[in-house]
C-alpha positions, 0 to 999 in steps of 0.5 A: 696311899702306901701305909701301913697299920691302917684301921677302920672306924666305925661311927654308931649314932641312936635314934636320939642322934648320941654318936660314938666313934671306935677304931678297931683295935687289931694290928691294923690293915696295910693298903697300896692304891698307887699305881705303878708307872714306869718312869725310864723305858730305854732299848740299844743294840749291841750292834757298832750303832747302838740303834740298828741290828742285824741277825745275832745281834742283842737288842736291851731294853731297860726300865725304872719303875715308879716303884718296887715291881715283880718281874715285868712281862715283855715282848721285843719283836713280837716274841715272849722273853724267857724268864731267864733273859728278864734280869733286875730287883726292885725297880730296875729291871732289864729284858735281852732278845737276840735278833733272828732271821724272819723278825720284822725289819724296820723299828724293833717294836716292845711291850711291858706288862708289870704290876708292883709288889703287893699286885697292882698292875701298871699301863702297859707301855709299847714306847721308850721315854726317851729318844732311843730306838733300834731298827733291825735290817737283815737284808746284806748287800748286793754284790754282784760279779759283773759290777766287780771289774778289775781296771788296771793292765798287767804288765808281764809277757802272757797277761801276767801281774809281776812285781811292781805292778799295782792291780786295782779293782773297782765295785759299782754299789749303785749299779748293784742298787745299794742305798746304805753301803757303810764301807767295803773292803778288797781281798787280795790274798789270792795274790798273795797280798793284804785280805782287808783292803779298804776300799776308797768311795770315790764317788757315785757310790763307786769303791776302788782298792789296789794293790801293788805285786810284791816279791814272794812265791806266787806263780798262778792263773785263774786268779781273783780279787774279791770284795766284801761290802758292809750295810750301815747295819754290818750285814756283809757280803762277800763275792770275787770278780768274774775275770781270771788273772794271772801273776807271778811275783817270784824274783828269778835267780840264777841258780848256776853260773859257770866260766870257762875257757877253749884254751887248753887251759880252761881256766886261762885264755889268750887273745883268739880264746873263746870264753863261754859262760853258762848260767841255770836260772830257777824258772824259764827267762828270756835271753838274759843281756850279758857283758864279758869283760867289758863288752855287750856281747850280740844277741847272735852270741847269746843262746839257749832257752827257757831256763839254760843259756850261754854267752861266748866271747873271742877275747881281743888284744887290749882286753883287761888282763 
């Protein structure tokens, strides 16, 4: 019962069994017998996956009771929860607990103690109604550098990656001993390419990410990719491979161009004249090919070095005037 203006009666019998039966006559007496249940018991992660948490992660736990209550009492992962993180009225109420390092890993356990308003206590209750459940993990993924391998061949003079060329790297989460990889990505931005790549599970728990050089301002050795792996909790993390790679993806130009002529006139030439182009180029290049009206000039006729060369060629009868 939950009533008010209760009142008591008293029954008097005598000896000769003549009875008489009064109420008391005050205001009367309020009684609450009933004792207080909680009828919805739920808990979720702010985690992607409402069901797992790792480190930083809010873990809820909601209840609805059977009727008005006081603020419950809880525990979530074995730890008392402040006052100030235990929010609600009447019968609805809410516990919050940020998971930490060192809490158990493995389903996040609770208990509520709660009593109504006018002092009854309730069971305690350890389980939800429902299906829901959070289990917390803070343990990241195992990357290794050794089972980061980079499998593709750069195709420039002196083990450079040049442009057009792709760069693949490969991560082995098995060989890592990995069970619950949810994704990785690879970050080649030390090639001055993308920082989130997604890598491709292409079986046997084996990642692969590439990345094709494209023109910008790079010249550089010692180079790594490096690959960040995500649990089905989020943990994460991040290591580079082992190997130094080199790439220069910077375009050469050639920064001065000259032509001139042994004729007296160095800017006219007759057949037998001699004509000489000379070229400055924005970085060290091998011998360019040259073709001076019309003709590929030889190899012998093509000199210089590292970022100055020149190309000479006798002008003959029947050259384009």
């Amino acid at each position: 019962v939950e009533a008010t203006g209760l009142h008591v009666w008293v029954t008097a019998t005598d000896t000769s069994s003549n009875s008489t039966t009064t109420e008391n006559t005050d205001e009367g007496r309020n009684c609450d017998n009933r004792r207080p249940t909680l009828t919805t018991v739920s808990i979720e992660s702010d985690n992607a996956d409402t069901e797992k948490a790792k480190v930083g992660d809010t873990v809820t736990l909601s209840m609805v009771a059977s009727e008005n209550m006081d603020e419950p009492t809880v525990t979530i992962a074995g730890h008392l929860i402040d006052a100030g993180d235990v929010t609600g009225a009447d019968d609805t109420w809410e516990a919050t607990y940020v998971m930490q390092t060192g809490d158990p890993e493995g389903t996040v356990t609770f208990n509520i103690e709660f009593n109504d308003v006018p002092g009854n206590t309730g069971t305690d209750v350890s389980a939800v109604t429902d299906a829901s459940l959070v289990v917390f993990d803070e343990t990241n993924p195992t990357v290794t550098a050794g089972n980061i391998t980079i499998t593709s061949s750069p195709s420039g003079a002196g083990s450079y990656y040049i442009i057009d060329d792709t760069i693949t790297v490969q991560w082995d989460s098995a060989a890592d001993g990995n069970s619950d990889i949810a994704s990785a990505t690879a970050d080649f931005s030390e090639f001055q390419g993308g920082t989130e790549v997604s890598m491709t599970d292409v079986g046997s728990g084996v990642y692969v990410a590439s990345y094709q050089v494209a023109e910008n301002t790079l010249e550089a050795t010692g180079l790594h990719v490096w690959v960040t792996a995500y649990d089905e909790t989020s943990n994460d993390t991040e290591r580079e491979d082992d190997v130094d790679q080199n790439c220069d993806n910077r375009r050469p130009t050639l920064t001065t161009v000259s032509i001139a002529s042994d004729n007296a006139d160095t800017e006219k030439a007759k057949v037998g004249d001699t004509v000489t182009l000379s070229m400055v180029a924005s970085e060290n290049m091998d011998e360019p090919t040259v073709t001076i009206a019309g003709h590929l000039i030889d190899a012998a006729d093509v000199t210089g070095a590292d970022d100055t060369w020149e190309a000479t060629y006798v002008m003959q009868s029947g050259d384009p005037e």
